[in-house]
DRENSE-911678 format. One record per residue (C-alpha): residue number from 1; residue in one letter; y, z, x. Coordinates in Angstrom, 3 decimals, decimal comma. Layout:
N
site k = NUM&r = A&north = Y&up = Z&east = X
...
***
This chain:
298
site k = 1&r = X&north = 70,324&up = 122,107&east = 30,665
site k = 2&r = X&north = 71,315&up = 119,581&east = 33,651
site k = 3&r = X&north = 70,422&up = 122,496&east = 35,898
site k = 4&r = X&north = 66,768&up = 122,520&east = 33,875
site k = 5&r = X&north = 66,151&up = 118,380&east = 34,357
site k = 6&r = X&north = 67,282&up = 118,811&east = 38,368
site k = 7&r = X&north = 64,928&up = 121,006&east = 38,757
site k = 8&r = X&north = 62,096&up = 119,202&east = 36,569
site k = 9&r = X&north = 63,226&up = 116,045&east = 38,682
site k = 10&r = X&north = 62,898&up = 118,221&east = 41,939
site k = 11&r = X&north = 59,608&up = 119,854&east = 40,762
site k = 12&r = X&north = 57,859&up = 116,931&east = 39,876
site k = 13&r = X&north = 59,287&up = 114,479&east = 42,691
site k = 14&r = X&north = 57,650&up = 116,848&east = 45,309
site k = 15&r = X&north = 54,222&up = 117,155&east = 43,624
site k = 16&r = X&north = 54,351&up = 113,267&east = 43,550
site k = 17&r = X&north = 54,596&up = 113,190&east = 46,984
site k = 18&r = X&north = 52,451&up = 115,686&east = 47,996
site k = 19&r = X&north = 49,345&up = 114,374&east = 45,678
site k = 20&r = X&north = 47,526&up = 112,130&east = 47,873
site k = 21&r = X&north = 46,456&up = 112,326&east = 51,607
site k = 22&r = X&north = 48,955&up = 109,246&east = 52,311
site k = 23&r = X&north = 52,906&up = 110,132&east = 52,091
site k = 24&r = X&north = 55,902&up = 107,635&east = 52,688
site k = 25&r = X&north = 58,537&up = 109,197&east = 55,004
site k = 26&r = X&north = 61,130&up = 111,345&east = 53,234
site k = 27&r = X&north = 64,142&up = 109,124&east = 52,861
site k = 28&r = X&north = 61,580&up = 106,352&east = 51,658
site k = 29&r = X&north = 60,424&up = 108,613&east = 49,142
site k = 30&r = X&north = 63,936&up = 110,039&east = 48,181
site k = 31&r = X&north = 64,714&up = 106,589&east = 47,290
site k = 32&r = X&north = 61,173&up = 105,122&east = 45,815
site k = 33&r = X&north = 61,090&up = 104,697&east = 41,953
site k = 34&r = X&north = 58,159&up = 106,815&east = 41,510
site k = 35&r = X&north = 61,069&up = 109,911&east = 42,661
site k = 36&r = X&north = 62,754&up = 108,786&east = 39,124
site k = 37&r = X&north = 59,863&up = 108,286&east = 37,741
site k = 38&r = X&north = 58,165&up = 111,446&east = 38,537
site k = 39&r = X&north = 58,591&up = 113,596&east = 35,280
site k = 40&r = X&north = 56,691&up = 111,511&east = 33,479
site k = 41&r = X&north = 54,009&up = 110,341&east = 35,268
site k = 42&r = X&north = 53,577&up = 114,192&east = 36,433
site k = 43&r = X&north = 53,173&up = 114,476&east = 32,488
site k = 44&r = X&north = 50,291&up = 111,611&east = 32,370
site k = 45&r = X&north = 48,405&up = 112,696&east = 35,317
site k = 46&r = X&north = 48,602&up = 116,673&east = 33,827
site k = 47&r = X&north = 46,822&up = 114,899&east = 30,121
site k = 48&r = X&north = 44,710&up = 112,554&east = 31,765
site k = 49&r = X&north = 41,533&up = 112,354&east = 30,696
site k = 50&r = X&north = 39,823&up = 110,711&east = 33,986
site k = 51&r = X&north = 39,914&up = 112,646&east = 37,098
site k = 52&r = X&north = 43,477&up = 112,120&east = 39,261
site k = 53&r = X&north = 41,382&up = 110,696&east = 42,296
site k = 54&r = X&north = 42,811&up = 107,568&east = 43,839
site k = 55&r = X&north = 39,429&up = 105,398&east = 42,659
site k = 56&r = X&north = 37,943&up = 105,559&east = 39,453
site k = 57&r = X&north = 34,451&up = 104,619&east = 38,231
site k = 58&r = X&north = 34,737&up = 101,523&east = 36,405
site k = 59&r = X&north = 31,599&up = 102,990&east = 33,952
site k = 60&r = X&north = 33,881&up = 105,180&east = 31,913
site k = 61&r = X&north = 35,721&up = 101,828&east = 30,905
site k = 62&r = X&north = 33,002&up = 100,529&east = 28,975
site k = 63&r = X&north = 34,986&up = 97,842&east = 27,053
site k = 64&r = X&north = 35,523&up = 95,982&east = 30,351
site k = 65&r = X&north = 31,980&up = 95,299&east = 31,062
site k = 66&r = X&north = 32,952&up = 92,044&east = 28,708
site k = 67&r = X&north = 35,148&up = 90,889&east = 32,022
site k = 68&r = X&north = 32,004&up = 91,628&east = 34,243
site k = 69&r = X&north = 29,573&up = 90,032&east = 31,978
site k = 70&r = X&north = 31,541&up = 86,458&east = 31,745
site k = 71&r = X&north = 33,197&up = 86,796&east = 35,515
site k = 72&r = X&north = 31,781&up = 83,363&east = 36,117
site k = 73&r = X&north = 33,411&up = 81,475&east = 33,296
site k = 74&r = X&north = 36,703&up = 83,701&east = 34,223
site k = 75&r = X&north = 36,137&up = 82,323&east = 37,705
site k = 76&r = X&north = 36,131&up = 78,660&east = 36,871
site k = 77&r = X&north = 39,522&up = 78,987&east = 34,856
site k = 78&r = X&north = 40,903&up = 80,243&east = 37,956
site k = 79&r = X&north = 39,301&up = 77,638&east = 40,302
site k = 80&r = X&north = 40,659&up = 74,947&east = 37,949
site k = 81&r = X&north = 44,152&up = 76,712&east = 38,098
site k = 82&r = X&north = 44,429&up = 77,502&east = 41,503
site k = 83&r = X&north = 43,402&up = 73,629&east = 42,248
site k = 84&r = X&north = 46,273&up = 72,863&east = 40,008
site k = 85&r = X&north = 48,868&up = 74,371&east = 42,450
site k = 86&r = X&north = 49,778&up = 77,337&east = 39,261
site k = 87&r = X&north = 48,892&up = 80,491&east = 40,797
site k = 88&r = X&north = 51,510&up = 80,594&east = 43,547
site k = 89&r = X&north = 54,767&up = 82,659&east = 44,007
site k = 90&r = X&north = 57,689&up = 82,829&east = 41,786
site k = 91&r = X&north = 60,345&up = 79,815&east = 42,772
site k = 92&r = X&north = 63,236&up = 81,960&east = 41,204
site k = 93&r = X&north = 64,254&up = 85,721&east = 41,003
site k = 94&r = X&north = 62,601&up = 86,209&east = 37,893
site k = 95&r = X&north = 59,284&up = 88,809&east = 38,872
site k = 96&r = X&north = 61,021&up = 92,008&east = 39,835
site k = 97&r = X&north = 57,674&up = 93,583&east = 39,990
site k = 98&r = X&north = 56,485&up = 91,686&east = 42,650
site k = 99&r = X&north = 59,031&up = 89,890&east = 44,210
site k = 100&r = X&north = 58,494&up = 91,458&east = 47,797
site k = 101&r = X&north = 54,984&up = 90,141&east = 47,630
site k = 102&r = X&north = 55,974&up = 86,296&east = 47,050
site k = 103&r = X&north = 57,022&up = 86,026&east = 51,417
site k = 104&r = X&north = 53,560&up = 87,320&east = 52,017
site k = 105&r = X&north = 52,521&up = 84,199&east = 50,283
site k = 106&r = X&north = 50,781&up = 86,428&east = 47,282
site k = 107&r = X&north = 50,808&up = 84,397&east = 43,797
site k = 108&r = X&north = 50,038&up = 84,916&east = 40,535
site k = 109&r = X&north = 49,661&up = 83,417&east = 36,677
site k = 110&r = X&north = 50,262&up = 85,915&east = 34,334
site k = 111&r = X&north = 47,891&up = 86,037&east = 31,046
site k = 112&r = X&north = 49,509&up = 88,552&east = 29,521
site k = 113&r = X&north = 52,229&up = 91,346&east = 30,610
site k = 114&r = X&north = 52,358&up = 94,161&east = 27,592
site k = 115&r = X&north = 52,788&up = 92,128&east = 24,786
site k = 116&r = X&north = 50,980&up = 88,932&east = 23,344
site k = 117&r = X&north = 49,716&up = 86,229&east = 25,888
site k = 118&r = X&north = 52,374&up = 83,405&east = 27,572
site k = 119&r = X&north = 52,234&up = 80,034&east = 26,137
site k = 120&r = X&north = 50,651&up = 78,905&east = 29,084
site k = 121&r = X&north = 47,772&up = 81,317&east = 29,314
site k = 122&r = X&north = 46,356&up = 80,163&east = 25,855
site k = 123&r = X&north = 46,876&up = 76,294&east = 26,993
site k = 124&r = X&north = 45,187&up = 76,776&east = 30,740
site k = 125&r = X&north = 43,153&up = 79,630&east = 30,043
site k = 126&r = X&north = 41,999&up = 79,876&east = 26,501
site k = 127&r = X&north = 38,695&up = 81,119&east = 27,312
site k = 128&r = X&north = 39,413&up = 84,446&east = 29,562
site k = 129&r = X&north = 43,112&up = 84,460&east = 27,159
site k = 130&r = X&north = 41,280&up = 85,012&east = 24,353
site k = 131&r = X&north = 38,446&up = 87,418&east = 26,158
site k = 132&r = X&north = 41,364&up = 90,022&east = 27,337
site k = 133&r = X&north = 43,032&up = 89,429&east = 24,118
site k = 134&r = X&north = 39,815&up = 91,289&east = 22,317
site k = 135&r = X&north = 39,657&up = 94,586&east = 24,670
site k = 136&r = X&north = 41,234&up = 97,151&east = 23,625
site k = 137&r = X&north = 43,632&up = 98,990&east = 26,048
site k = 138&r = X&north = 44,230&up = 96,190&east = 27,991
site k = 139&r = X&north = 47,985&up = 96,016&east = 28,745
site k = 140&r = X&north = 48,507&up = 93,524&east = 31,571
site k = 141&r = X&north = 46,299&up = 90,311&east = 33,400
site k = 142&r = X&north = 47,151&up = 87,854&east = 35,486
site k = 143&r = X&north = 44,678&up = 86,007&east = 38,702
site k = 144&r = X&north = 46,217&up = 87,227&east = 42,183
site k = 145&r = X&north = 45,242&up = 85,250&east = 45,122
site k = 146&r = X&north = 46,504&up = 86,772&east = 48,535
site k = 147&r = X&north = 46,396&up = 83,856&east = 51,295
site k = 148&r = X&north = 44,235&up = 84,212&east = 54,799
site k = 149&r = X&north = 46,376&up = 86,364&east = 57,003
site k = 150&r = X&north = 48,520&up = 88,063&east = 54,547
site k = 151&r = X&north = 49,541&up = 92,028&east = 54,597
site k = 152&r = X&north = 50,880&up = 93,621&east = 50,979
site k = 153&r = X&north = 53,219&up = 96,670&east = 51,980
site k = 154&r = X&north = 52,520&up = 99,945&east = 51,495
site k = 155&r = X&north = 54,084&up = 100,917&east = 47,938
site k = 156&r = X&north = 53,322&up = 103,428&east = 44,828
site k = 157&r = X&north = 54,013&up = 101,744&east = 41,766
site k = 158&r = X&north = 56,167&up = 102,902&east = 39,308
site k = 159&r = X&north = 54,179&up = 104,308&east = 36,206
site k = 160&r = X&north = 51,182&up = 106,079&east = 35,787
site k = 161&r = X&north = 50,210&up = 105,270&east = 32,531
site k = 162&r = X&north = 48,011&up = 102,693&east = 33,435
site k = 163&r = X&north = 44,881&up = 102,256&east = 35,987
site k = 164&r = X&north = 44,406&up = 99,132&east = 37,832
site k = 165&r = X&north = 41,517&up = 97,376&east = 37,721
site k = 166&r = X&north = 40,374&up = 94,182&east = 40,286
site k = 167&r = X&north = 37,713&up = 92,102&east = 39,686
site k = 168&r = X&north = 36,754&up = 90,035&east = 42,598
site k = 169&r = X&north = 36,183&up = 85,651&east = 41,423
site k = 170&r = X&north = 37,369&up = 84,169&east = 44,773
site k = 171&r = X&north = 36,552&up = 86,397&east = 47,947
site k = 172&r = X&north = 35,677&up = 86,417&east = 51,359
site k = 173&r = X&north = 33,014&up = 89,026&east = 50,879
site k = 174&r = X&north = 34,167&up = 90,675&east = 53,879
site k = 175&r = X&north = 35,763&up = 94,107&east = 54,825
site k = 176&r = X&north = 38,490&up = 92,370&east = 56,644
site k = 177&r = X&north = 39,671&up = 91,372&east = 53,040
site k = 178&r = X&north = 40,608&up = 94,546&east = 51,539
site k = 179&r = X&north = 42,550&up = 96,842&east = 49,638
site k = 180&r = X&north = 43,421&up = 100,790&east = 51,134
site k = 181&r = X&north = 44,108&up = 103,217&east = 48,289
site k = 182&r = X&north = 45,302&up = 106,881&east = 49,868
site k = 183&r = X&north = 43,272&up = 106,216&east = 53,221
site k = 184&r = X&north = 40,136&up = 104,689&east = 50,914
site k = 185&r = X&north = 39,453&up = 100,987&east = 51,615
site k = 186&r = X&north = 37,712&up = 98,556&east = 49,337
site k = 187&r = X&north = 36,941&up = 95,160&east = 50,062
site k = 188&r = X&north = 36,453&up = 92,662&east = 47,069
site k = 189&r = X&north = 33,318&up = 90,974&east = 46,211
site k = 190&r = X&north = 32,696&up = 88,208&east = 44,008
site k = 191&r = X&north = 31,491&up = 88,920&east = 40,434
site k = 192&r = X&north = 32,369&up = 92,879&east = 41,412
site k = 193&r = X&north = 34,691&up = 95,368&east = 39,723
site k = 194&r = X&north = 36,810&up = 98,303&east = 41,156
site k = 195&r = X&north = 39,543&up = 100,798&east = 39,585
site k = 196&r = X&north = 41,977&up = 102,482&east = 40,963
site k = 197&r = X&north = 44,998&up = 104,641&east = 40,215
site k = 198&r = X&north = 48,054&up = 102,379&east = 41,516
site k = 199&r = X&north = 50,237&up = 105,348&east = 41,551
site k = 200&r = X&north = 48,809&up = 106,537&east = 44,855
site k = 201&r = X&north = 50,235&up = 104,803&east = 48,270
site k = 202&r = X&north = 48,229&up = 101,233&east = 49,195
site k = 203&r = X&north = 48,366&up = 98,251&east = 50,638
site k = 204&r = X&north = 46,114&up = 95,147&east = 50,854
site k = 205&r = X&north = 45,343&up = 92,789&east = 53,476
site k = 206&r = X&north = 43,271&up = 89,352&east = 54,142
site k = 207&r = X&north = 42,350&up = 89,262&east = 57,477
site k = 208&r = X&north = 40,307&up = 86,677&east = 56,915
site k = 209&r = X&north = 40,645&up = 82,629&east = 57,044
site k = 210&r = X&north = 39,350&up = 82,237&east = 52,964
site k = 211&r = X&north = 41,214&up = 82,807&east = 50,228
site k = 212&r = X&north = 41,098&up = 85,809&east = 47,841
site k = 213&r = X&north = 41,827&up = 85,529&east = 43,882
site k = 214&r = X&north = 40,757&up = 88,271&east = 41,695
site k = 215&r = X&north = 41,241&up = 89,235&east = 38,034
site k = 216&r = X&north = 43,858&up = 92,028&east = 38,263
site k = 217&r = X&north = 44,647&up = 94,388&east = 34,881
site k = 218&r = X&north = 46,505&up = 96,995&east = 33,731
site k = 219&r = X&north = 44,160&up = 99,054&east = 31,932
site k = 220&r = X&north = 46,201&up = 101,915&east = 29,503
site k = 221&r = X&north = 45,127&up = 105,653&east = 30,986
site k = 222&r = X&north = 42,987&up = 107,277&east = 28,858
site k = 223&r = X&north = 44,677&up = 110,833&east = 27,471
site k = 224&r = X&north = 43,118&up = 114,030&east = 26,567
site k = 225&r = X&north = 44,817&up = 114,511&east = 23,001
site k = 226&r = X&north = 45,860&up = 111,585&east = 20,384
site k = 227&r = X&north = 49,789&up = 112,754&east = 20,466
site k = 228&r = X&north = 49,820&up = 112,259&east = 24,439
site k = 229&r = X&north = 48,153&up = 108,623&east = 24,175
site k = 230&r = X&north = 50,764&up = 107,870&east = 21,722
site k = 231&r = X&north = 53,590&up = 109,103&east = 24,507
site k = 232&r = X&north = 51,690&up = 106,964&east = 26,812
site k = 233&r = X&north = 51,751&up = 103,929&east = 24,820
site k = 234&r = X&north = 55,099&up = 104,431&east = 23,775
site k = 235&r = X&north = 56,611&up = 104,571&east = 27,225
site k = 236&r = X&north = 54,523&up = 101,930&east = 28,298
site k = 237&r = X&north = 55,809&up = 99,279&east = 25,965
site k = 238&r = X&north = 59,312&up = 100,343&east = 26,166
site k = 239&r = X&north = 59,609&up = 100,559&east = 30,369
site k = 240&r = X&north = 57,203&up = 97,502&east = 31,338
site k = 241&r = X&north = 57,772&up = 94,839&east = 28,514
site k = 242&r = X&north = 61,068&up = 94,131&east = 29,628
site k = 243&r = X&north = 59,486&up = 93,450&east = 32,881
site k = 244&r = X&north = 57,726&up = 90,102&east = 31,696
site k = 245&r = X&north = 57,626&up = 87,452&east = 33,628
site k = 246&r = X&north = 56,987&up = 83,498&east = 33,283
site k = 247&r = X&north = 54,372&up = 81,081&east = 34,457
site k = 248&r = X&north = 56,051&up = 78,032&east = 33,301
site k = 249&r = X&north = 59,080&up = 76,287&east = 31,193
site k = 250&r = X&north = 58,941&up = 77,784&east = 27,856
site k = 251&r = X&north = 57,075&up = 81,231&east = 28,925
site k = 252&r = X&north = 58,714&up = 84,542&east = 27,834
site k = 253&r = X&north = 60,863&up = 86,545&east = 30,347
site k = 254&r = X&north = 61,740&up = 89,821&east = 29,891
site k = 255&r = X&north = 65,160&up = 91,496&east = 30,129
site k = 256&r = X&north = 64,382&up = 93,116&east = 33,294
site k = 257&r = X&north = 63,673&up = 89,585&east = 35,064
site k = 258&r = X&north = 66,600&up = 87,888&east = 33,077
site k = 259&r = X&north = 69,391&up = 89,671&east = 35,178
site k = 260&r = X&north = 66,765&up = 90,309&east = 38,145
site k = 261&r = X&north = 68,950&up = 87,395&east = 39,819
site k = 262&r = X&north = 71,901&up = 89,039&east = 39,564
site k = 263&r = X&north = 70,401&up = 92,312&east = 40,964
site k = 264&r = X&north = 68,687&up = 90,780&east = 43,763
site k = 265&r = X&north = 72,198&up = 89,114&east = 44,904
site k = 266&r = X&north = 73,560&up = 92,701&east = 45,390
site k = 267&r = X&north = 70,349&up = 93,715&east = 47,464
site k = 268&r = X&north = 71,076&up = 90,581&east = 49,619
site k = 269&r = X&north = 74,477&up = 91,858&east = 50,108
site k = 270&r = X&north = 72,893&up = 94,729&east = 51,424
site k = 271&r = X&north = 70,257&up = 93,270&east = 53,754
site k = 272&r = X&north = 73,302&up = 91,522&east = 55,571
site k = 273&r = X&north = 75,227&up = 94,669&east = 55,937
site k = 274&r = X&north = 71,662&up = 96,031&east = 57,621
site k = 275&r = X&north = 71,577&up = 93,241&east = 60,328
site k = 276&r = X&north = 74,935&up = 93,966&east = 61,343
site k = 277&r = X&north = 75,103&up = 97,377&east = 61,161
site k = 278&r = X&north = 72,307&up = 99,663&east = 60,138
site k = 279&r = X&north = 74,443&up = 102,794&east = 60,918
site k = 280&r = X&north = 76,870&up = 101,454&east = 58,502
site k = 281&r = X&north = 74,317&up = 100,139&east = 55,936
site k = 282&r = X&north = 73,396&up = 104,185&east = 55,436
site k = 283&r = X&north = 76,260&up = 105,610&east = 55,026
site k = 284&r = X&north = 77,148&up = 103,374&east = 52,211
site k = 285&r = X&north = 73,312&up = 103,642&east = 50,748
site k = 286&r = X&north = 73,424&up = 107,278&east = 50,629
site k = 287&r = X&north = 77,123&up = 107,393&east = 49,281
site k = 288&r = X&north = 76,104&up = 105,798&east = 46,565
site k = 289&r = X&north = 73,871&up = 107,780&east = 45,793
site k = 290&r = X&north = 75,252&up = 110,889&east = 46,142
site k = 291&r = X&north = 78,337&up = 109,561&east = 44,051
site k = 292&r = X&north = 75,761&up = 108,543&east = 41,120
site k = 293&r = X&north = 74,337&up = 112,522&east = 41,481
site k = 294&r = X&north = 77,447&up = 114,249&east = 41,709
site k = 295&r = X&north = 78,493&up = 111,827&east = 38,561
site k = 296&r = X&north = 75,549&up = 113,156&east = 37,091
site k = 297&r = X&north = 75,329&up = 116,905&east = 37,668
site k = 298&r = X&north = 78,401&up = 117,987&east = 38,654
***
């Protein structure tokens, strides 16, 4: 049976690599999450009931042409937060998702992450709170801004049961503020909508000297057959709840971002050992992980 989930892990690691046009280079991808991850979002792309193309036409997600319809009173709540200094990097170690974002400058107020909506959302956003709140497979929202001259890394993220979707409030309106998906660039427009499937390779970048905040949502995949939504939404609650982060004092955290801390201290320990010897820094990396697999397998 071990032999049998190697093998799956194997199988499905190198069709997650080799899906889209855009790779990372081997030892990257050895070590990304989607690697562990692979199994299972091999099993939502295979019962997917959109096409597995790195963009996807907003039209067959007609519940969110609420978000398009009211973009302009969706805008103003950001305008009045973003004056108010709240959509803005995390001061602590307590957004695991998007931590390596926050030294680009790249902020964000959650509305909701998987579960009900943080305290805060419902007191400085009731009105586009309560608009999410009433679509149905809407998982995740929070406004994004991403400052003039900032560069997101290249990165998959981690699960495939969802689609991302961006609306544009705040933009440049130019192509030098944009987002690449597999090779494919998009540049945001105000009042305009785009989706994509996160789980391919991209990167954003504001080239510009405005700012850029969008609407940004984790919209649940749609599934072929009832029992496979039901997996989806399953694994969905269970692997990104914990992963909740807060906007302000009294805000939920999740479990995942309560010893996130903790974690990151270790990776710091590991970024020193880099800088003074990358050589050295490897050979540790890798015997780690090779202890963990032959712990595993063997």
């Amino acid at each position: 049976m071990k032999w049998f989930i190697l093998a799956l892990f194997v199988v499905t690691a190198v069709y997650v690599h080799y899906r889209g046009r855009v790779r990372h280079k081997f030892f990257r991808q050895a070590l990304d999450h989607s690697t562990f991850f692979a199994p299972l979002n091999t099993f939502m792309y295979a019962f997917s009931s959109v096409p597995n193309t790195p963009y996807i036409d907003v039209a067959q997600f007609p519940q969110l042409q609420a978000l398009k319809d009211h973009w302009q009173e969706i805008r103003a709540e950001a305008v009045a937060l973003f004056g108010d200094g709240k959509i803005k990097p995390s001061a602590q170690y307590n957004d695991a998702g998007f931590n390596s974002f926050f030294k680009t400058g790249w902020g964000r107020f959650y509305l909701k992450w998987y579960d009900e909506p943080q305290p805060s959302a419902l007191e400085f956003c009731p009105y586009t709170t309560q608009l999410v709140r009433d679509i149905p497979g809407v998982k995740a929202v929070l406004f994004a801004s991403l400052p003039p001259g900032a560069r997101l890394p290249r990165h998959r993220d981690p699960y495939s049961g969802s689609l991302r979707f961006h609306m544009g409030l705040i933009t440049p309106n130019d192509p030098a503020c944009f987002i690449d998906v597999d090779g494919e660039r998009y540049h945001w427009r105000d009042g305009e909508a785009v989706m994509f499937d996160e789980t391919f390779i991209h990167y954003a970048e504001n080239a510009t000297e405005q700012n850029r905040i969008i609407l940004f949502a984790d919209i649940e995949r749609p599934m072929k057959y009832r029992w496979a939504q039901a997996v989806n939404r399953f694994f969905g609650g269970l692997l990104l709840r914990s992963a909740t982060s807060p906007n302000e004092v009294g805000d939920r955290t999740g479990g995942i971002n309560r010893i996130f801390g903790s974690v990151y201290a270790v990776r710091k320990l590991g970024k020193r050992l880099k800088q003074y010897n990358k050589t050295l820094y490897y050979i540790v990396k890798w015997a780690i992980v090779l202890a963990i697999l032959a712990w595993i397998f063997l």
